[in-house]
MDTraj code that builds the backbone (N, CA, C; nanometers):
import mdtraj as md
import numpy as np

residues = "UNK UNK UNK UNK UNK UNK UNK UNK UNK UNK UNK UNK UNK UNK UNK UNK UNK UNK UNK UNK UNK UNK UNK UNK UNK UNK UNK UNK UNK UNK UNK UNK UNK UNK UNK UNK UNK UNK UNK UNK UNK UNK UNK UNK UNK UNK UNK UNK UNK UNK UNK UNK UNK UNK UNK UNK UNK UNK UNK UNK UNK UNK UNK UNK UNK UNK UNK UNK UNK UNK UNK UNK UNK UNK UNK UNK UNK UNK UNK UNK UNK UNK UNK UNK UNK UNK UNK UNK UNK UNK UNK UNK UNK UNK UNK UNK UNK UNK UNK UNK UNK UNK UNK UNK UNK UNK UNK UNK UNK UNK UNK UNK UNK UNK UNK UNK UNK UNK UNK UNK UNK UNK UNK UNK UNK UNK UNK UNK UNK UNK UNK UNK UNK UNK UNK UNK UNK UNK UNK UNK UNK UNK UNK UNK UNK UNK UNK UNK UNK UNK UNK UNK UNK UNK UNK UNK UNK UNK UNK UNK UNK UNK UNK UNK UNK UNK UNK UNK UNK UNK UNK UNK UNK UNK UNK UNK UNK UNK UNK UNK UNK UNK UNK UNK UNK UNK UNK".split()
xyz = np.array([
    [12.0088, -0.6515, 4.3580],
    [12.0182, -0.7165, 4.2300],
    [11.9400, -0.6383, 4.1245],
    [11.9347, -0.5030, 4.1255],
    [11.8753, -0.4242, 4.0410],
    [11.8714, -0.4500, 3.8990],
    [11.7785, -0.5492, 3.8206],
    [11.8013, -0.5675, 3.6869],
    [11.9315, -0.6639, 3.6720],
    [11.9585, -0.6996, 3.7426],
    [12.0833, -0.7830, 3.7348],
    [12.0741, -0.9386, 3.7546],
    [12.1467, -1.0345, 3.7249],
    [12.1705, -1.1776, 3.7016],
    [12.1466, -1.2806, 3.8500],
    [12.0896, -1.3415, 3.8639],
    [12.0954, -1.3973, 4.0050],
    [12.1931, -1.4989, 3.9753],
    [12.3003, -1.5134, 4.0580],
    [12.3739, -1.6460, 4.0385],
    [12.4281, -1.7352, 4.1754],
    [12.4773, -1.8104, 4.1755],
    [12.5498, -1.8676, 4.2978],
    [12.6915, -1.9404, 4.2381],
    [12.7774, -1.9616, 4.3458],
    [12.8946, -1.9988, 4.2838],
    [12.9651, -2.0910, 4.3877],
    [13.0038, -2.1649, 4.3621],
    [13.0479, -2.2848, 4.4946],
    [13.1988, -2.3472, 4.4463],
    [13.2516, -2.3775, 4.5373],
    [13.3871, -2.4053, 4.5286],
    [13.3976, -2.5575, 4.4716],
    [13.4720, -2.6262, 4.4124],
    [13.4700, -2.7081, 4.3246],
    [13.5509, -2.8203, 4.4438],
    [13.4644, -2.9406, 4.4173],
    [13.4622, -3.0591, 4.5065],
    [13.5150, -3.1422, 4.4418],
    [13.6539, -3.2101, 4.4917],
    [13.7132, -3.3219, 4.3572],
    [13.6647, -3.4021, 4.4832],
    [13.5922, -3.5061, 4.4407],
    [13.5763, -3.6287, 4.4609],
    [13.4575, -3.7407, 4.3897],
    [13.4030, -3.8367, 4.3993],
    [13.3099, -3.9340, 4.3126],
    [13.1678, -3.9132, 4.4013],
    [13.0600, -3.9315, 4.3117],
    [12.9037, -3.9155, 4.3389],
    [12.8694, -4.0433, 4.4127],
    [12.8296, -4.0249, 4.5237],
    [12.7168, -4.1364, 4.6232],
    [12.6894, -4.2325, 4.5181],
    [12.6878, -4.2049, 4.3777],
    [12.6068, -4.3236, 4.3285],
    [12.6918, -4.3822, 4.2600],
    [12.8324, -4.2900, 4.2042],
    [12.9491, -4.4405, 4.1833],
    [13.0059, -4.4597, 4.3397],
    [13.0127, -4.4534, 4.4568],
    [13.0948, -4.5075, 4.5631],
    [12.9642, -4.6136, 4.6160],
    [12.8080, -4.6228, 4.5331],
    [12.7179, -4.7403, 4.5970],
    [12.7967, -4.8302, 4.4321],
    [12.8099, -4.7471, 4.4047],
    [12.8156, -4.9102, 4.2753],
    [12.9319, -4.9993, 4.2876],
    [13.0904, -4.8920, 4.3754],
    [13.1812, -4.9316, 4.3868],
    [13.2402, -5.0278, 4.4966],
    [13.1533, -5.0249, 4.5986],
    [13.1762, -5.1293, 4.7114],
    [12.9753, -5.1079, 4.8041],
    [12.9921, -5.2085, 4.8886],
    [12.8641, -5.1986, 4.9512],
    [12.8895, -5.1638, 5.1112],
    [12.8167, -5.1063, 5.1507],
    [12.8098, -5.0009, 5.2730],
    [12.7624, -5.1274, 5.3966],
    [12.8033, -5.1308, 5.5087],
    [12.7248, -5.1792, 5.5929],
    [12.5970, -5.0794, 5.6735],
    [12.5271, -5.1723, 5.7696],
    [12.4498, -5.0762, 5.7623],
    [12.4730, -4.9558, 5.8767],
    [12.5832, -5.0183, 5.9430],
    [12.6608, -4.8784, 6.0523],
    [12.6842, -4.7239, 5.9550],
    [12.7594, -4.8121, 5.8422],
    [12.8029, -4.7396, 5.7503],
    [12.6878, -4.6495, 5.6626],
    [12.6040, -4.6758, 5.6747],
    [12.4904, -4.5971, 5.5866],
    [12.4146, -4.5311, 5.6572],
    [12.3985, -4.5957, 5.8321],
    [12.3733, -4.5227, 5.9103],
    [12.4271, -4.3409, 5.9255],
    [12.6006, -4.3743, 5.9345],
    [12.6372, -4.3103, 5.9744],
    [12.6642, -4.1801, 5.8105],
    [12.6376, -4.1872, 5.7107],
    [12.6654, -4.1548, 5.5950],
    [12.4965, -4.0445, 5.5787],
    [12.3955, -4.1185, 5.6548],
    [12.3013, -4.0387, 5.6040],
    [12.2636, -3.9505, 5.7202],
    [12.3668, -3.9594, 5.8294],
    [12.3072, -3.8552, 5.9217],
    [12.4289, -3.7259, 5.9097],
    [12.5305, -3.7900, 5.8622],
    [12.5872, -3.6879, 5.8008],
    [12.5480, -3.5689, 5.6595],
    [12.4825, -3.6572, 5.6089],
    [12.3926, -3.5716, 5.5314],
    [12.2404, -3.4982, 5.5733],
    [12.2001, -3.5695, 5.6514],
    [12.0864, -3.5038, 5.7311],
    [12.1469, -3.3867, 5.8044],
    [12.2778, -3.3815, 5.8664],
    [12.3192, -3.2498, 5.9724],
    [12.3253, -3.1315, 5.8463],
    [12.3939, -3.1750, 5.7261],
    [12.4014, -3.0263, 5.6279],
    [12.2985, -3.0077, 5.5677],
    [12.2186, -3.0882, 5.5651],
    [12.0734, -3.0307, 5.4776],
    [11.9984, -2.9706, 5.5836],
    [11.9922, -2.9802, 5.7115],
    [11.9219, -2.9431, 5.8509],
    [11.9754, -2.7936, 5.8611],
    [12.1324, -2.7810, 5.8670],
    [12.2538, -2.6877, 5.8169],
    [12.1577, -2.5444, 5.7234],
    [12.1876, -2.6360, 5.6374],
    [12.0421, -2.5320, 5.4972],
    [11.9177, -2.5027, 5.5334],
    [11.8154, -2.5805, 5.5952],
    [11.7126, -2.5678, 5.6477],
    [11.6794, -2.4525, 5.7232],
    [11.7715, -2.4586, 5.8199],
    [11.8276, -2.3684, 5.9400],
    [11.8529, -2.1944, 5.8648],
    [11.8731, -2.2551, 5.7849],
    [11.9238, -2.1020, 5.7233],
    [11.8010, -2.0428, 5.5659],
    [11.6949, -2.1043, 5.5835],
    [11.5749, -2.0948, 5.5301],
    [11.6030, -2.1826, 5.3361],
    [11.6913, -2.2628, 5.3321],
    [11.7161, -2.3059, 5.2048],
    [11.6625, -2.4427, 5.1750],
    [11.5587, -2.4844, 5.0882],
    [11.5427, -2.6493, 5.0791],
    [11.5905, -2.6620, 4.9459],
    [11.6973, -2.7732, 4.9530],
    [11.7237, -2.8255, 4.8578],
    [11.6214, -2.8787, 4.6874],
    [11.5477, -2.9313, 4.7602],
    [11.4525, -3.0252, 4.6712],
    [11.5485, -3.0784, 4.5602],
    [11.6535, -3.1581, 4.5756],
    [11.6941, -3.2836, 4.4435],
    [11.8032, -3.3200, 4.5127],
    [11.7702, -3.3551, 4.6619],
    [11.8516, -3.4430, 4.6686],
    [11.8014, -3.6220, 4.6421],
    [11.9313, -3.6651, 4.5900],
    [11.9851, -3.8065, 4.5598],
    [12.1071, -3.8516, 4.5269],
    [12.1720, -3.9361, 4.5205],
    [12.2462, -4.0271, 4.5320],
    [12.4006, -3.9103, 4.4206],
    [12.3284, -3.8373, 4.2885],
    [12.4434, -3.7391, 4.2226],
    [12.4835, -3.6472, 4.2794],
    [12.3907, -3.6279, 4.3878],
    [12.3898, -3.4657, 4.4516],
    [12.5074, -3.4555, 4.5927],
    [12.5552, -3.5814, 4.5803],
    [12.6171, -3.5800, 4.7388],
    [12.7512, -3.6600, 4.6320],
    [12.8530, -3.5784, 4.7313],
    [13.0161, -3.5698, 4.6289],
    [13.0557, -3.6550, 4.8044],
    [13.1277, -3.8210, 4.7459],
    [13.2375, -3.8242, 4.8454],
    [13.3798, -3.7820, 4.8653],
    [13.4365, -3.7449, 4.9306],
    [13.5448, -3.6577, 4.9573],
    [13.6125, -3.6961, 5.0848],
    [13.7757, -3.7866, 5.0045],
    [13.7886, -3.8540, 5.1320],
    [13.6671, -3.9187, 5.2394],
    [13.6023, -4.0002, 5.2331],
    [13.4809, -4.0835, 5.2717],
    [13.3960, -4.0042, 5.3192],
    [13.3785, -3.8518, 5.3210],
    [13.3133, -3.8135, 5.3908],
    [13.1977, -3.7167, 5.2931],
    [13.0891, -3.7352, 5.2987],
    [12.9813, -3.7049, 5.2120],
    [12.9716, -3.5467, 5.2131],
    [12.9599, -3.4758, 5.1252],
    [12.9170, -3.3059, 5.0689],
    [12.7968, -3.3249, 5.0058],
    [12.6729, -3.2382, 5.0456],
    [12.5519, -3.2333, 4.9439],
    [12.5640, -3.1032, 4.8628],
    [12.5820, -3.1284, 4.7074],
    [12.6158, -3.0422, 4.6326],
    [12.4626, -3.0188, 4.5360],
    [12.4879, -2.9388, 4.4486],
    [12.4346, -2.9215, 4.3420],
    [12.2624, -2.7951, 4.3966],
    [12.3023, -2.6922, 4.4387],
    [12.1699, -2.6624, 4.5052],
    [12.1097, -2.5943, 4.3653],
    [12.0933, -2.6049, 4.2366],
    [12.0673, -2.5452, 4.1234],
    [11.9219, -2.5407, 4.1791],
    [11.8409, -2.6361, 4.2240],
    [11.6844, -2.6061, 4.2275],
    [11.6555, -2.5539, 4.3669],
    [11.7675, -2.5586, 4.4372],
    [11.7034, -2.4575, 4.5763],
    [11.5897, -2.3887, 4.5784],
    [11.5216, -2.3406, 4.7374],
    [11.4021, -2.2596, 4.6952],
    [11.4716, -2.1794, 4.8421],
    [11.4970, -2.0732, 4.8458],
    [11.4752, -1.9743, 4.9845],
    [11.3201, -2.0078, 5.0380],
    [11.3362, -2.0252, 5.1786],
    [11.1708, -2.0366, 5.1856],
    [11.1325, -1.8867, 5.2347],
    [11.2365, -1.8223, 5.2605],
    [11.1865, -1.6593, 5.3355],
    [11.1726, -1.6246, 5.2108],
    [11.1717, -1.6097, 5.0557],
    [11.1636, -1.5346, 4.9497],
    [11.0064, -1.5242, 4.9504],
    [10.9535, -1.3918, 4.8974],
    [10.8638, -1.4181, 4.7935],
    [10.8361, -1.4194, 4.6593],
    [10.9435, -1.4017, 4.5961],
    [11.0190, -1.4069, 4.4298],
    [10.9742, -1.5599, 4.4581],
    [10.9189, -1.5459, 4.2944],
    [10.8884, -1.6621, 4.2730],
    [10.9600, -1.7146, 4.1616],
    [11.0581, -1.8367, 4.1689],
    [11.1534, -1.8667, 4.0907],
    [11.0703, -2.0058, 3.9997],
    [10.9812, -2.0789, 3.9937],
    [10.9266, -2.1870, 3.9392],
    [10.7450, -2.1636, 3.9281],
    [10.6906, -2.1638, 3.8993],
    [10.5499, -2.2028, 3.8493],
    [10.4768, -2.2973, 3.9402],
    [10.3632, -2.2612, 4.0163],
    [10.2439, -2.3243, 4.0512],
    [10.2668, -2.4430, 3.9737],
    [10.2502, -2.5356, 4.0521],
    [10.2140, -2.7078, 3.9611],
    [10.3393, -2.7094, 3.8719],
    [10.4590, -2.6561, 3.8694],
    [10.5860, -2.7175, 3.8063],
    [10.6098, -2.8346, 3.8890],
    [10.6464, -2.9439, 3.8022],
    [10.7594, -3.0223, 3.8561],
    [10.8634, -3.0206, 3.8656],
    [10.9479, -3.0027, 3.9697],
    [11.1150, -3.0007, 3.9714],
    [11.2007, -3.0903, 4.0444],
    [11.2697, -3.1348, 4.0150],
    [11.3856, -3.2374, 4.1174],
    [11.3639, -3.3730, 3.9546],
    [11.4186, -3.4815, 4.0882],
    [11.4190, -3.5997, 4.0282],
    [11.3227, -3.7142, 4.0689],
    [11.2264, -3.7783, 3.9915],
    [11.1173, -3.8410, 4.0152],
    [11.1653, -3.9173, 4.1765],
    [11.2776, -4.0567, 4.0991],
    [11.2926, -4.1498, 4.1917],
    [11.2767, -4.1306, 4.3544],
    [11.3601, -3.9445, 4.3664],
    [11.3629, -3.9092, 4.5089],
    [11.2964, -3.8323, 4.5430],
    [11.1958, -3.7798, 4.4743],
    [11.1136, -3.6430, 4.5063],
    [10.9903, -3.6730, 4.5936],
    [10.9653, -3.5569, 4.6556],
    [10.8673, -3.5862, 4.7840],
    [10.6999, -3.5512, 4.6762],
    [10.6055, -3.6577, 4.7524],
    [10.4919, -3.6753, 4.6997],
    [10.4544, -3.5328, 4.6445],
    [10.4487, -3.3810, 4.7610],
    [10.3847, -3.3086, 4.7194],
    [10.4627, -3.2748, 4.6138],
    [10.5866, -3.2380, 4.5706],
    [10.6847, -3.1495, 4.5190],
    [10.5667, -3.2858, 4.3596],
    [10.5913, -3.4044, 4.3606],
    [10.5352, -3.4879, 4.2326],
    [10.4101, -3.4232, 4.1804],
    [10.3456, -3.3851, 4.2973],
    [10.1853, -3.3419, 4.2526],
    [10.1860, -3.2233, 4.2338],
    [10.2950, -3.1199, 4.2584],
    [10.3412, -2.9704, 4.2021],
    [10.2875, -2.9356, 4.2779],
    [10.2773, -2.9435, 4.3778],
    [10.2472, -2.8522, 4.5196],
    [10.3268, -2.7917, 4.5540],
    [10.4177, -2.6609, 4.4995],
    [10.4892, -2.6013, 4.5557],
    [10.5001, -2.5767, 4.6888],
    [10.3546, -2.4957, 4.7280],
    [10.3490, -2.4184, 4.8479],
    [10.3657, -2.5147, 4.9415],
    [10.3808, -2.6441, 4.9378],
    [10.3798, -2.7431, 5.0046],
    [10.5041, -2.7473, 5.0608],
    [10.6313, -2.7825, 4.9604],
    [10.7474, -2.8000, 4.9349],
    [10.8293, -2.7499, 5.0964],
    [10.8903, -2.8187, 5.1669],
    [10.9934, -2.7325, 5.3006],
    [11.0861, -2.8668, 5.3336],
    [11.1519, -2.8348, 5.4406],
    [11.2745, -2.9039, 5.4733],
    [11.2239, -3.0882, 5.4692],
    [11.0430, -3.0817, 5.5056],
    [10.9933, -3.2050, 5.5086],
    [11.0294, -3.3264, 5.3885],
    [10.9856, -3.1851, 5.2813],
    [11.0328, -3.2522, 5.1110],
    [11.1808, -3.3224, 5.1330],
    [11.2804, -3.2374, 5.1492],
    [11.3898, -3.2924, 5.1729],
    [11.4456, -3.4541, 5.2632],
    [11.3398, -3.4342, 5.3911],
    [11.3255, -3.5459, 5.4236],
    [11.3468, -3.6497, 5.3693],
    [11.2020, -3.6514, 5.2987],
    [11.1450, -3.7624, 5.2077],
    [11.2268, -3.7582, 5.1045],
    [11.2848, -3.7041, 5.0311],
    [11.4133, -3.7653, 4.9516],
    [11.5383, -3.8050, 5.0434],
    [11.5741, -3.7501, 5.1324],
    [11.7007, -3.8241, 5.1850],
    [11.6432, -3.9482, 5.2320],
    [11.5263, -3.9629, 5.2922],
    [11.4916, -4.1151, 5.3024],
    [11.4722, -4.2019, 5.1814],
    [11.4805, -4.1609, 5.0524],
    [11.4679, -4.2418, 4.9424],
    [11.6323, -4.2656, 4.8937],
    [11.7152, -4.1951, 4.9154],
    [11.8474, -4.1966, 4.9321],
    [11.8878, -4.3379, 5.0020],
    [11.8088, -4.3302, 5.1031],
    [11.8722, -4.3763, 5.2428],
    [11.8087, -4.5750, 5.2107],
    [11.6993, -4.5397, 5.1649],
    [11.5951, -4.6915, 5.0615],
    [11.7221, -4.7030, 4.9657],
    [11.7570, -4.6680, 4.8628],
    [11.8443, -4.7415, 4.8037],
    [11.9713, -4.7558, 4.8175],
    [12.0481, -4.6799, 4.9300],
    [12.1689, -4.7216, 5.0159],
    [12.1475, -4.8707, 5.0538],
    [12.0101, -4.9266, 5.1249],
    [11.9764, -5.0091, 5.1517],
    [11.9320, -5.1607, 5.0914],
    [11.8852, -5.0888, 4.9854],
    [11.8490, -5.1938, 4.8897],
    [11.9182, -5.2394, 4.7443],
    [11.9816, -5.1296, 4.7351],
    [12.0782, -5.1460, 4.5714],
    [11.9720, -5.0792, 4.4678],
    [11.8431, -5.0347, 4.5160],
    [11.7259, -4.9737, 4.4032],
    [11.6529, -4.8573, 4.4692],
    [11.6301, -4.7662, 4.4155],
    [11.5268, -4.6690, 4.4248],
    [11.3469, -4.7182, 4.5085],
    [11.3243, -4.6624, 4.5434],
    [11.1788, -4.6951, 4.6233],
    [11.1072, -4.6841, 4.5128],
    [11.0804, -4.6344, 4.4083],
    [10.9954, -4.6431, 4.2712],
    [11.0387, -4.6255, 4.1393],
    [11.0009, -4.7543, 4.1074],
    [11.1491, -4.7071, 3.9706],
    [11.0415, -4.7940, 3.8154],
    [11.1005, -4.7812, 3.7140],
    [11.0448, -4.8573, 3.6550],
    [10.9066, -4.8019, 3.5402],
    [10.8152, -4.8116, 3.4336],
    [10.7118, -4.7824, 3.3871],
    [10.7400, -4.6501, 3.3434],
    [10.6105, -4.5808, 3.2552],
    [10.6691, -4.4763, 3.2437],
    [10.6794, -4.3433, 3.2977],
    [10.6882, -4.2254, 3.2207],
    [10.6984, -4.0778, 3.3769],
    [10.5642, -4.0833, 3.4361],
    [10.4275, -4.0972, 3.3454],
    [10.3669, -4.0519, 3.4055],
    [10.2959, -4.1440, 3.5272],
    [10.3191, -4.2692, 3.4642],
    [10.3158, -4.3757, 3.6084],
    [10.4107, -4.3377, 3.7097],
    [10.5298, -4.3300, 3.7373],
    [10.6217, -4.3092, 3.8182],
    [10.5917, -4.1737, 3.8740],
    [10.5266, -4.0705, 3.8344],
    [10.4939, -4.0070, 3.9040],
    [10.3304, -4.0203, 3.9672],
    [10.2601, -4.0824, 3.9359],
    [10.1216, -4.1146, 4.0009],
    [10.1962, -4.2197, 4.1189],
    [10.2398, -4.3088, 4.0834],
    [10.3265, -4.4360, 4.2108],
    [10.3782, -4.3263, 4.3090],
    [10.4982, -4.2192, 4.2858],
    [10.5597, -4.1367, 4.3903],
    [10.4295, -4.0519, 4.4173],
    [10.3634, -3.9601, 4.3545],
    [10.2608, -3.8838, 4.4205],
    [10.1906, -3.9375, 4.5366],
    [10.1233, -4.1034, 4.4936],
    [10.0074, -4.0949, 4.5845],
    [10.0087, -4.2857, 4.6543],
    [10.1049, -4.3442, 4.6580],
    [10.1909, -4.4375, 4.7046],
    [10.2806, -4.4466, 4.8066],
    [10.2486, -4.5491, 4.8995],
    [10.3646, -4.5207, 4.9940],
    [10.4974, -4.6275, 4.9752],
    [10.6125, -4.6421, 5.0069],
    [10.7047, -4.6628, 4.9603],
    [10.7450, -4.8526, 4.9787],
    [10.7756, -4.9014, 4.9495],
    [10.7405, -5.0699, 4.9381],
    [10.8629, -5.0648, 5.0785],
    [10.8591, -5.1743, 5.1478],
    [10.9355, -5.2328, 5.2842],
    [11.0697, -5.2403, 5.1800],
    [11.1442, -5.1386, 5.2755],
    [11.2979, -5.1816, 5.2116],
    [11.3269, -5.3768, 5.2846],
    [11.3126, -5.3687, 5.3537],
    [11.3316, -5.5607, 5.4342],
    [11.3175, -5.6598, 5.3203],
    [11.2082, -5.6031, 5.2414],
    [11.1571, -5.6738, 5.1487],
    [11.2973, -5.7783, 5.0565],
    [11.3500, -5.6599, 4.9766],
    [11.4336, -5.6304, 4.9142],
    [11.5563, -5.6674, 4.9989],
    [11.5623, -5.6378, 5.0957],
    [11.7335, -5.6740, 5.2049],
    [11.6583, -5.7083, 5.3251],
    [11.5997, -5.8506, 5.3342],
    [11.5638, -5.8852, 5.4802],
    [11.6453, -5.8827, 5.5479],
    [11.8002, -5.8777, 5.5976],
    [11.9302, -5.8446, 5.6783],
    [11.9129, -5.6896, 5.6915],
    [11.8182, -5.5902, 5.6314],
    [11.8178, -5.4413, 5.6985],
    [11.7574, -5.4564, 5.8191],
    [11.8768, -5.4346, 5.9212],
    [11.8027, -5.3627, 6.1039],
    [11.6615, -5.3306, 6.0780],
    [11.5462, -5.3408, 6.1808],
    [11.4609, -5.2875, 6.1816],
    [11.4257, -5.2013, 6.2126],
    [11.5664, -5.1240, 6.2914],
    [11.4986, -4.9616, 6.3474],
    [11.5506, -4.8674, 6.1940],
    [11.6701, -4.9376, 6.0642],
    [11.7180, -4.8501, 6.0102],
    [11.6190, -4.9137, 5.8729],
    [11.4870, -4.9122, 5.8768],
    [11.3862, -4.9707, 5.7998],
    [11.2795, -4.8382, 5.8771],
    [11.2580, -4.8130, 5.9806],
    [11.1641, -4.7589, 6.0558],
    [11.2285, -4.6147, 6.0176],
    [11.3086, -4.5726, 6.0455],
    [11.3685, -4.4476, 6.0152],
    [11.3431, -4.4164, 5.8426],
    [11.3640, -4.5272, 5.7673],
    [11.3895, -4.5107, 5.6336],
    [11.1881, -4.4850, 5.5999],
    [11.1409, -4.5256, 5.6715],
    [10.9733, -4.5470, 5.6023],
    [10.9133, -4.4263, 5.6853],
    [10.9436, -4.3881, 5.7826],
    [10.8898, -4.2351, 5.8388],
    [10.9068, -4.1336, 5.7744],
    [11.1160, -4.1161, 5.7005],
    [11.1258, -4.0166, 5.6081],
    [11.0436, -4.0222, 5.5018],
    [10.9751, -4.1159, 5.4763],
    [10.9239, -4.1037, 5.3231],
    [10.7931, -4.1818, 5.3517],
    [10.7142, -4.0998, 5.5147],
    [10.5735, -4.1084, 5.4879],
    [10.5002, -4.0281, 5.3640],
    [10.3933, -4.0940, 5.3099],
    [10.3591, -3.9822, 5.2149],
    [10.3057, -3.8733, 5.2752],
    [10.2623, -3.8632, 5.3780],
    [10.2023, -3.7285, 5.4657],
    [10.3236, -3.6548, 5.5472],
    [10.3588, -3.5266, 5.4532],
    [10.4478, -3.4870, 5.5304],
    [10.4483, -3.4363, 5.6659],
    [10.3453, -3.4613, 5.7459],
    [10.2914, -3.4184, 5.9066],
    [10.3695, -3.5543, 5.9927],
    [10.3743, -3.6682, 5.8793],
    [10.3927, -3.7704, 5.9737],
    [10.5176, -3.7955, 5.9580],
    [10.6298, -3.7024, 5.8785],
    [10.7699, -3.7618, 5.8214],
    [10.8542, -3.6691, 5.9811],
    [10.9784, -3.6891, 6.0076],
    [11.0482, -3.6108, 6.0369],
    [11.0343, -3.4953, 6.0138],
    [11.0573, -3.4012, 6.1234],
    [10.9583, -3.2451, 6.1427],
    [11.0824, -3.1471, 6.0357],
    [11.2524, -3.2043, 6.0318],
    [11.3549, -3.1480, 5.9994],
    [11.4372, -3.2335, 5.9748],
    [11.5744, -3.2252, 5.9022],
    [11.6644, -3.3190, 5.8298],
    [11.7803, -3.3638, 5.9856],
    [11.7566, -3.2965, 6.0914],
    [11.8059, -3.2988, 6.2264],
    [11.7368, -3.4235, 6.2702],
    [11.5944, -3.4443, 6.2311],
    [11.5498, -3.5557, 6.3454],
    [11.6033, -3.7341, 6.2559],
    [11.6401, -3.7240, 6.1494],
    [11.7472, -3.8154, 6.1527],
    [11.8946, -3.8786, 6.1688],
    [11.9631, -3.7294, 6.2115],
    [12.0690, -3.6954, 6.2792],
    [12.0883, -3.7942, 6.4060],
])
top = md.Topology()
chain = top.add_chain()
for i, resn in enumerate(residues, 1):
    res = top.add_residue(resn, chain, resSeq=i)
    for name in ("N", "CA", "C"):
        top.add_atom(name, md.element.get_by_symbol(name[0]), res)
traj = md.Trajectory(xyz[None], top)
C-alpha cells in the first residue's frame, strides 16, 4: 500500500437490520437462541482470522432470508497490525453495546472479548425489547457502561430461561477475564 488509500469493499446485502426484524415481530427464545449463535460462529469466523469487530449491534447484522450477516466492519481493528488506525483513549463503536474497556478507551485492551460483550448486549435486548444501558446523558452512559455491570435481563422479561440470562450476563461481565474467552464459546 505504498502511499496509497486503505480501503475494503464488501458485496451488497439486500435484506432489513436486526433492529427493524426486533421491531417487526418478537423472537422466541429458541429463536434468539439460535440467531445469536449464529452470529457468534461469524464474529469467532473474524476473530480466527485476527479481526475484532468492535460495533457490533442490532444495525450491524443484515437479515437475509431469516438468516443473520454481521456487516458493517468500518471500525474493525486487525489485532496482528501494528499501524495504528485510532488514538490511545479514543472512543469508538456505539455506547449502548460497547465493551467497558473499549468505553474507558482502553484500546490495548480491546480483542474478540470486546466483541463478546457487545454481542451479549445484542443478545440483552433481543431479550428484553431495551438496551442494557440506555437513557441520561453521553457522559453518564458512558460512566454506567464503563464501570457498571449490566441490570438482570429477568428483570425486564421474567419468562427469559435462566440458562439464556446466564449466558447473556457472562458475555457482558465487566471483567473481560470473566466473559467468554471467544465469540465460539457462545456458539
Amino acid at each position: 500500500q505504498e502511499g496509497g488509500l486503505a480501503y475494503y469493499a464488501m458485496e451488497y446485502v439486500e435484506g432489513v437490520s436486526l433492529r427493524r426484524a426486533m421491531a417487526e415481530r418478537d423472537l422466541t427464545s429458541e429463536e434468539t437462541a439460535s440467531l445469536v449463535e449464529k452470529v457468534a460462529r461469524a464474529l469467532h469466523f473474524a476473530h480466527t482470522h485476527g479481526i475484532v469487530h468492535r460495533d457490533v449491534k442490532p444495525e450491524n447484522v443484515v437479515m437475509r432470508d431469516g438468516e443473520p450477516q454481521v456487516m458493517d466492519f468500518g471500525l474493525a481493528h486487525d489485532i496482528g497490525s501494528n499501524e495504528r488506525l485510532t488514538l490511545a483513549g479514543q472512543v469508538m463503536g456505539t455506547l449502548a453495546y460497547m465493551a467497558p474497556e473499549q468505553a474507558r478507551g482502553e484500546l490495548s485492551r480491546v480483542d474478540a472479548r470486546s466483541d463478546v460483550y457487545s454481542l451479549g448486549a445484542v443478545l440483552y435486548e433481543l431479550t428484553t425489547g431495551r438496551p442494557p444501558f440506555q437513557g441520561g446523558c453521553v457522559a453518564d452512559l458512558i460512566r454506567r457502561v464503563a464501570h457498571e455491570s449490566a441490570p438482570s435481563p429477568r428483570e425486564a422479561a421474567p419468562g427469559l430461561p435462566v440458562a439464556l440470562e446466564a449466558i447473556c450476563l457472562k458475555a457482558m461481565d465487566p471483567d473481560p477475564r470473566r466473559r467468554y474467552p471467544h465469540a465460539g464459546g457462545l456458539g
